[in-house]
Z-matrix of the N, CA and C atoms (Angstrom, degrees):
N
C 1 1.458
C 2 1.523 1 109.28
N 3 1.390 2 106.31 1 131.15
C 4 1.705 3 110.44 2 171.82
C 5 1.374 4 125.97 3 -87.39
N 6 1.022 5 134.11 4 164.82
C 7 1.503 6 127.94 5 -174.18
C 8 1.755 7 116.94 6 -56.43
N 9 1.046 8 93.72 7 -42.60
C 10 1.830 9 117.25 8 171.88
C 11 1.270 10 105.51 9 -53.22
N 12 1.447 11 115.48 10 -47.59
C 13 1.615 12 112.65 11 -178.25
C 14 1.423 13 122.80 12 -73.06
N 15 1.750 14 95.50 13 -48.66
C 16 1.829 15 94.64 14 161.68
C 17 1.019 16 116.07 15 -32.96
N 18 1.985 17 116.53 16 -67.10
C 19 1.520 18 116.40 17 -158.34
C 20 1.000 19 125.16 18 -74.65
N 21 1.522 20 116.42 19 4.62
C 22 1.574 21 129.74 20 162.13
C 23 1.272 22 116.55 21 -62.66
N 24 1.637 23 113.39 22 -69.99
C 25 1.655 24 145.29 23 156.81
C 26 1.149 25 93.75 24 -13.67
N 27 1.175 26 153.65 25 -76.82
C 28 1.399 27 154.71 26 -105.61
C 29 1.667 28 103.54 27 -137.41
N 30 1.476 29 131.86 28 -20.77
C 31 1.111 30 131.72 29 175.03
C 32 1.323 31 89.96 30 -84.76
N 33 1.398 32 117.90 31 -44.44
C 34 2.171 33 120.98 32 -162.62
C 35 1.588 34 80.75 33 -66.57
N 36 1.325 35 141.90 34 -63.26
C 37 1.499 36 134.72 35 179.64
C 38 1.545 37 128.11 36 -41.34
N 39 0.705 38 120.26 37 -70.80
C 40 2.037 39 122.06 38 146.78
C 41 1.243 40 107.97 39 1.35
N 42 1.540 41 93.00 40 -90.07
C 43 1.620 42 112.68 41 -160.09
C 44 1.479 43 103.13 42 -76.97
N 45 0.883 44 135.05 43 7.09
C 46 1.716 45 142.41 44 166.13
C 47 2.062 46 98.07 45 -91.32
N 48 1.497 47 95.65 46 -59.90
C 49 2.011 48 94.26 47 -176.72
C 50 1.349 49 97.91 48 -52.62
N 51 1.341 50 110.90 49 -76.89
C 52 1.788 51 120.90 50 -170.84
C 53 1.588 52 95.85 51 -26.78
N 54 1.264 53 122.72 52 -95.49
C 55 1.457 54 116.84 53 -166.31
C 56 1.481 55 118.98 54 -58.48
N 57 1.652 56 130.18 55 -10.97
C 58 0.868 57 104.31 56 131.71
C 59 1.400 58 163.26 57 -27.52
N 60 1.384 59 95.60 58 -60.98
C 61 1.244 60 113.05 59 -179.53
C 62 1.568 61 105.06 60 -73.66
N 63 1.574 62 116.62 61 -68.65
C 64 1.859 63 115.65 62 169.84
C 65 0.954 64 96.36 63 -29.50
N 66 1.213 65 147.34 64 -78.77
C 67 2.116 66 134.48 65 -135.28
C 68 0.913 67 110.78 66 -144.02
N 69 2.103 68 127.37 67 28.34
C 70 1.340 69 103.96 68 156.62
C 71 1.274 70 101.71 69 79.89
N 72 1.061 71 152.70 70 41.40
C 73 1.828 72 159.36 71 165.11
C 74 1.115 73 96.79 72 -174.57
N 75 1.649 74 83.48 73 162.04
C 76 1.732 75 113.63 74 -163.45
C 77 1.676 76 98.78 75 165.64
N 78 0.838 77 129.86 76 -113.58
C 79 1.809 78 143.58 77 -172.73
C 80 1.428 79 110.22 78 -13.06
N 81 1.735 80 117.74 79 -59.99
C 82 1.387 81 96.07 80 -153.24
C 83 1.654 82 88.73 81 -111.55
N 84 1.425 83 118.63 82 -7.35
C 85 1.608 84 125.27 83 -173.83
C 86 1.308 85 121.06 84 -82.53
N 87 1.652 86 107.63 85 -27.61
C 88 1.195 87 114.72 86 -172.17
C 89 1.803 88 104.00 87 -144.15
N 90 1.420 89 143.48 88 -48.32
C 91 1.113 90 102.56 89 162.99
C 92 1.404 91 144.21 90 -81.54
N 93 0.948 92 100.50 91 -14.82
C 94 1.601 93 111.42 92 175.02
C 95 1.665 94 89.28 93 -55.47
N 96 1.340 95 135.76 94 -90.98
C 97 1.369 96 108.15 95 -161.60
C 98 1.479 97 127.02 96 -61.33
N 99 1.358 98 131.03 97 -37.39
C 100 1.548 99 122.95 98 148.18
C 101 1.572 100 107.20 99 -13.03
N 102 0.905 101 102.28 100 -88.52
C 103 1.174 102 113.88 101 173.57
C 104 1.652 103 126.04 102 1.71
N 105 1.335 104 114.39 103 -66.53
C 106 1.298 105 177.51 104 45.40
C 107 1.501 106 81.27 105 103.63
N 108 1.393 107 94.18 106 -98.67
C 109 1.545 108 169.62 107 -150.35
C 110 1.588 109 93.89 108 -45.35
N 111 2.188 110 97.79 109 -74.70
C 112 1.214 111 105.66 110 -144.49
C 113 1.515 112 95.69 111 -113.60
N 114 1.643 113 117.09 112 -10.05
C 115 1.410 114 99.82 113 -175.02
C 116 1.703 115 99.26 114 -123.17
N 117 1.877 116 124.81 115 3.08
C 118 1.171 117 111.36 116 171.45
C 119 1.534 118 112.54 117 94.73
N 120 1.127 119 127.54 118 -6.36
C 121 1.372 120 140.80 119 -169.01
C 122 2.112 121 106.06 120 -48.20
N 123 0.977 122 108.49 121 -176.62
C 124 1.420 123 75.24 122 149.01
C 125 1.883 124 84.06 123 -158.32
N 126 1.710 125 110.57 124 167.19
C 127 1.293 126 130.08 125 -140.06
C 128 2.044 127 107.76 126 -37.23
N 129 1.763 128 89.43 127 -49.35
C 130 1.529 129 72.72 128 173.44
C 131 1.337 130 137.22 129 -72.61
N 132 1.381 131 109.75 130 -16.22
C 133 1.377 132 103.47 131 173.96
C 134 1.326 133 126.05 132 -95.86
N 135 1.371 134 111.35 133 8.96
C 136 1.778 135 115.52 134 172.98
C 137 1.602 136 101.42 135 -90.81
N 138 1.295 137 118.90 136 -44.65
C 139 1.160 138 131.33 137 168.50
C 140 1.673 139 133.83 138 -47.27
N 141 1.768 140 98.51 139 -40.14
C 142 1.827 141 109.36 140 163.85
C 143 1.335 142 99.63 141 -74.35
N 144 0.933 143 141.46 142 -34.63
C 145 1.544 144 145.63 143 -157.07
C 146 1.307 145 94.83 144 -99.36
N 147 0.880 146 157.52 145 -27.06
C 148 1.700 147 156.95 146 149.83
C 149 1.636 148 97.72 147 -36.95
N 150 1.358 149 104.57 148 -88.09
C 151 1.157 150 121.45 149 -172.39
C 152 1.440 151 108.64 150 -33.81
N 153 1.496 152 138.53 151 -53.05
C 154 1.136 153 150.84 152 -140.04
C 155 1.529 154 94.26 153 -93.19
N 156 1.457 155 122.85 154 -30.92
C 157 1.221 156 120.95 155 -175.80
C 158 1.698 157 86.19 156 -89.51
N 159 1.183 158 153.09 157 -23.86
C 160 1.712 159 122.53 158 -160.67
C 161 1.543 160 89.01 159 -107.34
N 162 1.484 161 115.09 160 72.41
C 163 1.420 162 116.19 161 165.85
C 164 1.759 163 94.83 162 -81.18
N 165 1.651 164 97.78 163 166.81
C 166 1.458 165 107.84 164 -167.94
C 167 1.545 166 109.42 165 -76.70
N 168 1.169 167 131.51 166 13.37
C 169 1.663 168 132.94 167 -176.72
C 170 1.579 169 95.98 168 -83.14
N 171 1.747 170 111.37 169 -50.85
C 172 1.528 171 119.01 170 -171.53
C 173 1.457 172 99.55 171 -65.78
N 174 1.263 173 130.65 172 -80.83
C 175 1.486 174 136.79 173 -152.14
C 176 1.579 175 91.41 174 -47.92
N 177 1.632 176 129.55 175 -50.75
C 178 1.058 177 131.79 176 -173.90
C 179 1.687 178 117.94 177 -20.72
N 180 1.684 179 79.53 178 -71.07
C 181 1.675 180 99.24 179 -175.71
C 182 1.330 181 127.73 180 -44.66
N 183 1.622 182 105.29 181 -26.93
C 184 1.682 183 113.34 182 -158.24
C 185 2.187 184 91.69 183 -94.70
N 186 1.560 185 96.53 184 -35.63
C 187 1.552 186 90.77 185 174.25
C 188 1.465 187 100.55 186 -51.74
N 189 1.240 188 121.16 187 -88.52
C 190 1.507 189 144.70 188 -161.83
C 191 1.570 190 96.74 189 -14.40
N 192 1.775 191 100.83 190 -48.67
C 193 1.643 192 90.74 191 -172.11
C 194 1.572 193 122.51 192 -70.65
N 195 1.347 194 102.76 193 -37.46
C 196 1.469 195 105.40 194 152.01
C 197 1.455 196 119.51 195 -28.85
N 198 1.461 197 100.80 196 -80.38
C 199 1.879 198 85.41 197 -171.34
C 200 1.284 199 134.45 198 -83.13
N 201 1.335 200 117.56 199 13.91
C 202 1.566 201 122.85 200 156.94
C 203 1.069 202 114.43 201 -61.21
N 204 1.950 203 103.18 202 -44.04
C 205 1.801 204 104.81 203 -168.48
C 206 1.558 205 99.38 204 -109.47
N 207 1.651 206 98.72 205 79.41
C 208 1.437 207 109.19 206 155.15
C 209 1.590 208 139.32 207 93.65
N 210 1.650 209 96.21 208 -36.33
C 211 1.623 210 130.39 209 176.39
C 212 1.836 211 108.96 210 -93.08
N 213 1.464 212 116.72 211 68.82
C 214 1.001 213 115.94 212 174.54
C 215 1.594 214 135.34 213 -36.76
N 216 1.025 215 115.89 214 137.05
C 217 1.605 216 99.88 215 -164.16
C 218 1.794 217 96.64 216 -113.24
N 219 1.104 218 131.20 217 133.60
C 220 1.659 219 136.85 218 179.02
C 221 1.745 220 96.82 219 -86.34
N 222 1.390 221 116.56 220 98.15
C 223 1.133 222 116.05 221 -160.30
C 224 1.593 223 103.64 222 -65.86
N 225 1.295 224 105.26 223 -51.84
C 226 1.857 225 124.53 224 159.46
C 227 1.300 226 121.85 225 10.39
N 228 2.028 227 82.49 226 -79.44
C 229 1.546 228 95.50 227 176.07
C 230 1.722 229 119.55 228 -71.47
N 231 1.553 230 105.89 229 -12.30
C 232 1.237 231 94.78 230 -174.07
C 233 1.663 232 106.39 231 -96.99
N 234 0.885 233 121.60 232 9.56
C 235 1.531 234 129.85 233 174.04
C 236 1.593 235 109.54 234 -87.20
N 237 1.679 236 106.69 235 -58.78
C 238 1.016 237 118.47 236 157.31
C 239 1.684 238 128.26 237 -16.02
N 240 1.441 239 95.59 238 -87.24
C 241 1.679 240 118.56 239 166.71
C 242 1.819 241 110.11 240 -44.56
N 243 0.941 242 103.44 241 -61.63
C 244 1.670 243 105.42 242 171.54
C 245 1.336 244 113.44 243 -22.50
N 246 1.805 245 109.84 244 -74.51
C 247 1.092 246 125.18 245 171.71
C 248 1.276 247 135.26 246 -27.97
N 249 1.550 248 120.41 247 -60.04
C 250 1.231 249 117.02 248 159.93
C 251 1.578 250 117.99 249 -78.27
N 252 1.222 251 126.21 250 -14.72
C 253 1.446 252 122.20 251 143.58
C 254 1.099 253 117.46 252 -3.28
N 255 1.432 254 105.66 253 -78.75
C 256 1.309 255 125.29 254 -162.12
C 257 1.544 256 99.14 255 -70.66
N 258 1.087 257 114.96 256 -95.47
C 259 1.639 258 106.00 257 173.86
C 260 1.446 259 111.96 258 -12.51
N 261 1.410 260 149.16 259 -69.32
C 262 0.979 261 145.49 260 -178.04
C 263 1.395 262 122.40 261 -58.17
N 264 1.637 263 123.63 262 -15.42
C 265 1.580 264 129.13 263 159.30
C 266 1.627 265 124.72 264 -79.52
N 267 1.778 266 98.34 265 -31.34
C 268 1.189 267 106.71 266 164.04
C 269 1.814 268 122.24 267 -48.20
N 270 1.612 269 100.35 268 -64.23
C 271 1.155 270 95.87 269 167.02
C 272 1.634 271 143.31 270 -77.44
N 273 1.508 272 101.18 271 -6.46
C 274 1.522 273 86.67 272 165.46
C 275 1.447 274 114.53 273 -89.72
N 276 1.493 275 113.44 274 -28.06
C 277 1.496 276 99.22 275 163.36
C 278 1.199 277 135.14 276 -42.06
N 279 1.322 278 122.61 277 -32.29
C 280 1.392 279 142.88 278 176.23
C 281 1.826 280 100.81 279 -59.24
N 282 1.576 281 113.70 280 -55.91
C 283 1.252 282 101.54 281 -169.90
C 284 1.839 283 104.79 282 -77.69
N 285 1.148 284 115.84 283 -26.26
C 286 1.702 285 114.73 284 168.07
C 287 1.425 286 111.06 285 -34.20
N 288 1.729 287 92.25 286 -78.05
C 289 1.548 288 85.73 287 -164.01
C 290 1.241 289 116.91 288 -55.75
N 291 1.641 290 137.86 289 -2.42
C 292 1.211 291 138.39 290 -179.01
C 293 1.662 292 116.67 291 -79.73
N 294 1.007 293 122.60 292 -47.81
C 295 1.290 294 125.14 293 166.04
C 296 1.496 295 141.78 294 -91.88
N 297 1.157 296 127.97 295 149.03
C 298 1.603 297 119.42 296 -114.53
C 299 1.524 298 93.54 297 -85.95
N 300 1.121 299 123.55 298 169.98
C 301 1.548 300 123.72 299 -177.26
C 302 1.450 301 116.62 300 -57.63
N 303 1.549 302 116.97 301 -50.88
C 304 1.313 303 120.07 302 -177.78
C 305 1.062 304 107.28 303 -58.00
N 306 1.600 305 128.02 304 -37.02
C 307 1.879 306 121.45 305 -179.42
C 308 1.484 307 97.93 306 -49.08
N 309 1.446 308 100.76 307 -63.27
C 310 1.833 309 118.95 308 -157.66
C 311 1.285 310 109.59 309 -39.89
N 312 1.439 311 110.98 310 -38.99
C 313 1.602 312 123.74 311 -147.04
C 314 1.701 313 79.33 312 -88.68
N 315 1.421 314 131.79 313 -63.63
C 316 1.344 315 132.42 314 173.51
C 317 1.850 316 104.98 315 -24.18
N 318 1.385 317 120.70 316 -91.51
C 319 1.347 318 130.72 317 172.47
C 320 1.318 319 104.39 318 -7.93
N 321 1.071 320 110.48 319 -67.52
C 322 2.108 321 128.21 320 -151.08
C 323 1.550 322 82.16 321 -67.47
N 324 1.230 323 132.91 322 -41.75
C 325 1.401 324 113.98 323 -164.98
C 326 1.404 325 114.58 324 -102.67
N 327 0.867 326 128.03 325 0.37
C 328 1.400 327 144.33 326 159.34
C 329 1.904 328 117.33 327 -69.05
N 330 1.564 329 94.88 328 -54.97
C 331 1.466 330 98.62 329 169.09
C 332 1.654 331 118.71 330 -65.40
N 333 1.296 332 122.17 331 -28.99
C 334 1.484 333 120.84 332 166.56
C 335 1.454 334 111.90 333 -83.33
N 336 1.223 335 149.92 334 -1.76
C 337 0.807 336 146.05 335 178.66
C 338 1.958 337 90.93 336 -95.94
N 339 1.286 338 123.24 337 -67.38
C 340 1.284 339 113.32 338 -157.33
C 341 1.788 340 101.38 339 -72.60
N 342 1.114 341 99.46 340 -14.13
C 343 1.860 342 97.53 341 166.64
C 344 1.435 343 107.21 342 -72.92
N 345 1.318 344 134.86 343 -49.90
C 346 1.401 345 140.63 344 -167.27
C 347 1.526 346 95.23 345 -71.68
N 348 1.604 347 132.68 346 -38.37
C 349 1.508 348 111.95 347 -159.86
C 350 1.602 349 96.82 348 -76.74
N 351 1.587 350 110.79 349 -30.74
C 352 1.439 351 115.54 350 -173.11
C 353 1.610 352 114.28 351 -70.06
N 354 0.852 353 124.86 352 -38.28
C 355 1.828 354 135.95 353 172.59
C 356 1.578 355 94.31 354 -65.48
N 357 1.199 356 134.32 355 -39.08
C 358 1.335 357 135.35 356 -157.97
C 359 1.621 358 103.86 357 -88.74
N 360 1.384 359 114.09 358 -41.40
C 361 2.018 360 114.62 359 176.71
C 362 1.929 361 103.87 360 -97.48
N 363 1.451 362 108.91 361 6.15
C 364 1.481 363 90.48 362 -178.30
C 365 1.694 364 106.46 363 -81.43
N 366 1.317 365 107.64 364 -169.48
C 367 1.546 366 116.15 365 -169.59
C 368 2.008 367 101.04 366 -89.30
């Protein structure tokens, strides 16, 4: 690894925690295209490498801080949800890696786009 590549790694990491933590994104909003973008990756591998970085130690931390300061967290449901999380990443990974990058890369940007116009005209 070159210095350039580190300081990529680690800027795409930042600005993935930071807005993590502010608004709940990071993985598929912001490194996956960084990713993209700044180091050339191409869809599946910004995308395994997303995933591989939001192991449950990180996301953990940023909840926890949440519900100390105020924003209770229903651990329940979030165990719950986790659970099939996982089951449910298992299998869409399965259909990812199946279809060809240019589809994927199409999809992935389609779904942020019709998420962003919808967050953008809601109330």
């Amino acid at each position: 690894m070159n210095t350039t590549l580190i300081a990529s790694l680690i800027i795409i990491g930042l600005l993935a925690g930071i807005l993590s933590g502010f608004m709940g994104v990071g993985g598929g909003v912001i490194m996956v295209p960084l990713m993209i973008i700044l180091l050339g990756f191409n869809q599946h591998q910004a995308q395994g490498l997303s995933l591989a970085v939001l192991a449950v130690p990180v996301t953990f931390i940023a909840a926890y801080t949440y519900h100390v300061n105020g924003s209770p967290i229903n651990w329940k449901y979030a165990i719950l949800i986790a659970s099939f999380f996982v089951i449910g990443g298992y299998i869409g990974s399965k259909f990812a890696v199946a279809i060809p990058q240019n589809i994927l890369k199409k999809i992935f940007a389609v779904i942020l786009v019709v998420a962003a116009v919808k967050m953008f005209f809601s109330k």
